[in-house]
C-alpha positions in Angstrom: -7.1 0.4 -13.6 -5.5 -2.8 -14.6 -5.0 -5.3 -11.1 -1.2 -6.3 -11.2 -1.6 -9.8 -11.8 -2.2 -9.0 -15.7 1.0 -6.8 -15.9 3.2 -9.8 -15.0 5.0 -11.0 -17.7 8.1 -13.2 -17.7 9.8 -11.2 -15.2 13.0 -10.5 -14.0 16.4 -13.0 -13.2 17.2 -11.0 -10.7 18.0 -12.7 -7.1 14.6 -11.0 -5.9 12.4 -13.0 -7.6 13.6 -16.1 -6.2 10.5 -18.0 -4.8 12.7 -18.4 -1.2 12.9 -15.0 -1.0 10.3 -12.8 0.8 8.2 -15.5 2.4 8.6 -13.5 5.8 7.5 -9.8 4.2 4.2 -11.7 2.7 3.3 -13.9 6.0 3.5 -10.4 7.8 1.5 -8.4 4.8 -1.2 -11.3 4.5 -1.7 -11.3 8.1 -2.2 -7.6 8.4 -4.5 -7.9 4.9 -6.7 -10.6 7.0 -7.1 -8.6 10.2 -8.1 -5.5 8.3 -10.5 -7.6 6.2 -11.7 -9.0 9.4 -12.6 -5.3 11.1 -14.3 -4.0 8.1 -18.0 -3.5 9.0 -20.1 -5.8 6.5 -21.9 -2.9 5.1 -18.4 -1.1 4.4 -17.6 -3.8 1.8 -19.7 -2.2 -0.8 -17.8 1.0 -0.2 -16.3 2.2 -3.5 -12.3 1.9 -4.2 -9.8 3.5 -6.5 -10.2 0.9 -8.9 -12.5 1.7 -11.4 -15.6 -0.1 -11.0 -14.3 -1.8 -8.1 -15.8 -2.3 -4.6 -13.9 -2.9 -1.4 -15.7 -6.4 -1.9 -14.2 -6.8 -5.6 -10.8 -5.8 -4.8 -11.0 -9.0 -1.7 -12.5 -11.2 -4.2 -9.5 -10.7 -6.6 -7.0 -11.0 -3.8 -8.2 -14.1 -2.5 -8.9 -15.5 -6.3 -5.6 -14.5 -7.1 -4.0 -16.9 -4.6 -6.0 -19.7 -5.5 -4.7 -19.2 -9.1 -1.2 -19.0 -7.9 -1.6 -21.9 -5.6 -2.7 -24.1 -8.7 -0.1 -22.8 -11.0 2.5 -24.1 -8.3 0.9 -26.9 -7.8 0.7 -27.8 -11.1 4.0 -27.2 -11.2 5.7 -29.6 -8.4 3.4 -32.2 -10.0 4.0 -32.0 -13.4 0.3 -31.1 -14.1 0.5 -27.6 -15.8 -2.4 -25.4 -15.9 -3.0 -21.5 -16.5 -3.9 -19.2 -13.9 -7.4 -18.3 -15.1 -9.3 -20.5 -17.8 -9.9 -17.5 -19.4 -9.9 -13.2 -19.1 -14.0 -13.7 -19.2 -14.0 -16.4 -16.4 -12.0 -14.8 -13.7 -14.0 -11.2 -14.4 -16.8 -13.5 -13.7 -15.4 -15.3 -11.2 -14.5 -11.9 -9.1 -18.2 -10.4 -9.3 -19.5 -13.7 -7.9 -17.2 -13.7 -5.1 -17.5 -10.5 -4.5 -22.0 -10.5 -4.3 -21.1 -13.4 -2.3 -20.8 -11.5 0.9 -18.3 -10.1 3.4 -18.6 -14.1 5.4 -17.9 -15.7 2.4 -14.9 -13.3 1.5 -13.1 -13.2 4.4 -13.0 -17.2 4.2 -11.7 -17.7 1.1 -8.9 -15.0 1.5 -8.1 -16.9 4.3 -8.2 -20.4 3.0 -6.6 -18.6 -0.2 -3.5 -17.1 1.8 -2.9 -20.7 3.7 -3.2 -22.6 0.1 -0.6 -20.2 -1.3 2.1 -20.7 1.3 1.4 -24.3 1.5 2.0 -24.7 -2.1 5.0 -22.0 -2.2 6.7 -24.8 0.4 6.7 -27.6 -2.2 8.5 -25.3 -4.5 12.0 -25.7 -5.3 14.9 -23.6 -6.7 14.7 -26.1 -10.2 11.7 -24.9 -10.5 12.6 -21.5 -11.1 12.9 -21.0 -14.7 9.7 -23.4 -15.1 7.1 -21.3 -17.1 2.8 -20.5 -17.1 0.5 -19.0 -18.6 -1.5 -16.5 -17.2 -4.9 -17.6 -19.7 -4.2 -20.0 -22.4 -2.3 -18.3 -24.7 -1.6 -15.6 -22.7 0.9 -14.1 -21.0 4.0 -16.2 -19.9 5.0 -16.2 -16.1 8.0 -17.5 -14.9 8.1 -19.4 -11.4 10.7 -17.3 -10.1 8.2 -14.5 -10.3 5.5 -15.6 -8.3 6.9 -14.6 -4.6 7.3 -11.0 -5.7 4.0 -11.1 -7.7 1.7 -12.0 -4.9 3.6 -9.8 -2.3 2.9 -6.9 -4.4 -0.7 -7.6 -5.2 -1.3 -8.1 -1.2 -0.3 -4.8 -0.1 -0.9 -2.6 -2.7 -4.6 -3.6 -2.9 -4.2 -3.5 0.8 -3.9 0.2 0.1 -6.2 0.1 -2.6 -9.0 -0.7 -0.2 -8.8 2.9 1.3 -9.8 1.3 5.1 -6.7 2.4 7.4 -3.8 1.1 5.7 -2.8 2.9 3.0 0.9 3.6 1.4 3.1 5.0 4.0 2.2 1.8 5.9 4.2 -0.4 3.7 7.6 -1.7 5.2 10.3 -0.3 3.9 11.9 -3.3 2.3 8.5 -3.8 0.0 8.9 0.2 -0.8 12.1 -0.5 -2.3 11.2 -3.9 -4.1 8.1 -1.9 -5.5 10.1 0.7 -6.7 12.8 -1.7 -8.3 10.1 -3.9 -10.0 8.1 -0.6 -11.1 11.4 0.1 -12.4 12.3 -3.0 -14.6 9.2 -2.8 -16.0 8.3 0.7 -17.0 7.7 1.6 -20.8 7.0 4.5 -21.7 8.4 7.1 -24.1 9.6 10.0 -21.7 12.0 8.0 -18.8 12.9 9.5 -15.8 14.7 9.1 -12.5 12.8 8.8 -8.9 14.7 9.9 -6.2 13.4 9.3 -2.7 14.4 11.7 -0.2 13.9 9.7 2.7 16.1 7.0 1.8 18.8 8.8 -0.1 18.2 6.3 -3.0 17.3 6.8 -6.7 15.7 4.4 -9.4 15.9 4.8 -13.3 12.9 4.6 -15.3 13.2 4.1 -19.1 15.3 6.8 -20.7 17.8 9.4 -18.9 14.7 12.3 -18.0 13.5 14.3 -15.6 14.0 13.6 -11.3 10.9 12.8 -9.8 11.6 13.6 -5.6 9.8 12.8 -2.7 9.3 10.4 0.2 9.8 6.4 -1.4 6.5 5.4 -0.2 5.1 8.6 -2.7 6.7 7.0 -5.2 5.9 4.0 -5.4 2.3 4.9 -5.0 2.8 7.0 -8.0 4.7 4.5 -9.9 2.2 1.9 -9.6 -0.2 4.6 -11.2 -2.1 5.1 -8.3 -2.6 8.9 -7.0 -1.7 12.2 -8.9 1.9 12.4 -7.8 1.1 13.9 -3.9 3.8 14.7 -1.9 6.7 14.5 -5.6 8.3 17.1 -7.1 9.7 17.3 -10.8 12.7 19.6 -11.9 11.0 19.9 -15.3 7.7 20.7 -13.4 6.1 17.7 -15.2 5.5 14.4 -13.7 5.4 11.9 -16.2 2.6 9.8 -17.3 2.4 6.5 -15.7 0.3 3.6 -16.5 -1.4 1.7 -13.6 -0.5 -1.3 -12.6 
């Protein structure tokens, strides 16, 4: 299962990606991510996850990694010193699996010091900075600035969920379960397209192609649309869920 960072490309111009927006929603979703970090007995960090491959320690490695990377993208930004996210695919694979044999101390410190780099950074950032560009790995994919407030919200609380230890889907705020859905939205590609109605909020999202009506409760979907689960709790008038890729 692919982390979301990878899937970002140079997402969308729509008013949600501006970096102003959704600085309260990821304050609120980093600070429950810590605390939850925090109460996780050290022995439970080896615990697997969802993630193929992936321990409860790995998937806290890559969160806190992740911010570091975005923190120096933005940085790089504001100062006119461009860099890449990762120096390479190979380097931050390596880079998780050290974090994450580093142990549950050393983990929960640099999420920590990761999360307060982030926002700090996110402060220097302004709106002409939007439409600035980065790669993810040199010659990789292209990010645009605009991108990155929705980006690391997303990779906060669904690997929140992802690490299976009390917070899990229907925890989300509403507001993130619609912003997921949109994004998964924008971005699916796929040949068979279908249309997601969630019956909790009287809402429906398009997905590709005119298809099939996915239904259920939002938070459902957009577990199911980040590829996560085997569609609990959704129903399909064609009987068929479609296939999604994770995310």
């Amino acid at each position: 299962m692919t982390p979301p960072d990878q899937q970002d490309g140079p997402g969308s111009r729509s008013p949600e990606a501006r970096p102003a927006d959704h600085r309260q929603l990821l304050q609120e979703a980093t600070a429950r991510l810590v605390r939850t970090v925090d109460s996780m007995p050290d022995d439970s960090f080896a615990a697997d996850t969802i993630l193929p491959g992936w321990s409860r320690a790995h998937v806290v490695a890559h969160v806190a990694l992740n911010s570091e990377a975005l923190a120096g993208v933005l940085e790089g930004v504001v100062t006119r010193q461009p860099t890449t996210m990762y120096a390479s695919q190979e380097r931050r694979d390596a880079d998780i699996v050290a974090l994450a044999e580093a142990g549950p101390r050393a983990l929960r410190d640099r999420l920590l010091a990761g999360a307060t780099r982030y926002a700090e950074a996110l402060d220097l950032v302004g709106p002409e900075h939007e439409e600035t560009t980065f790669e993810r790995t040199p010659g990789g994919r292209v990010i645009r600035v605009g991108a990155v407030p929705l980006m690391r919200l997303t990779e906060v609380e669904v690997h929140h969920a992802d690490l299976g230890a009390g917070y899990a889907a229907h925890d989300w705020p509403t507001e993130f379960v619609v912003l997921l859905l949109d994004r998964c939205a924008r971005r699916y590609d796929a040949s068979r397209g279908f249309t997601a109605r969630a019956t909790d909020l009287d809402r429906s999202w398009t997905f590709g192609a005119p298809g099939p009506t996915v239904t259920g409760p939002a938070a459902d979907l957009a577990w199911w649309a980040t590829g996560r689960g085997a569609g609990e709790g959704l129903t399909s008038d064609d009987g068929l869920l479609p296939g999604i890729e994770a995310m």
